[in-house]
N, C-alpha and C positions, 0 to 999 in steps of 0.2 A: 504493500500500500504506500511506502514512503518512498518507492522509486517513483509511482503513480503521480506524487504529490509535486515533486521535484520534478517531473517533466512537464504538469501542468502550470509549473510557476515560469519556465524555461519558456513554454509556446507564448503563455499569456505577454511577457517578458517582450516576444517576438511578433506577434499577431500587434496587430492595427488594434483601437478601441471597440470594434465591431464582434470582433472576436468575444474579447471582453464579457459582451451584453447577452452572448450564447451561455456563457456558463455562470 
């Protein structure tokens, strides 16, 4: 789960604000 969490912060990190508003 805390690799999950660390990739999630990596994308968010990288994706646009649009991204963002998905999760």
């Amino acid at each position: 789960m805390a690799e999950n969490r660390l990739l999630l912060d990596v994308v968010l990190r990288l994706s646009p604000p649009k991204t963002h508003n998905l999760v």
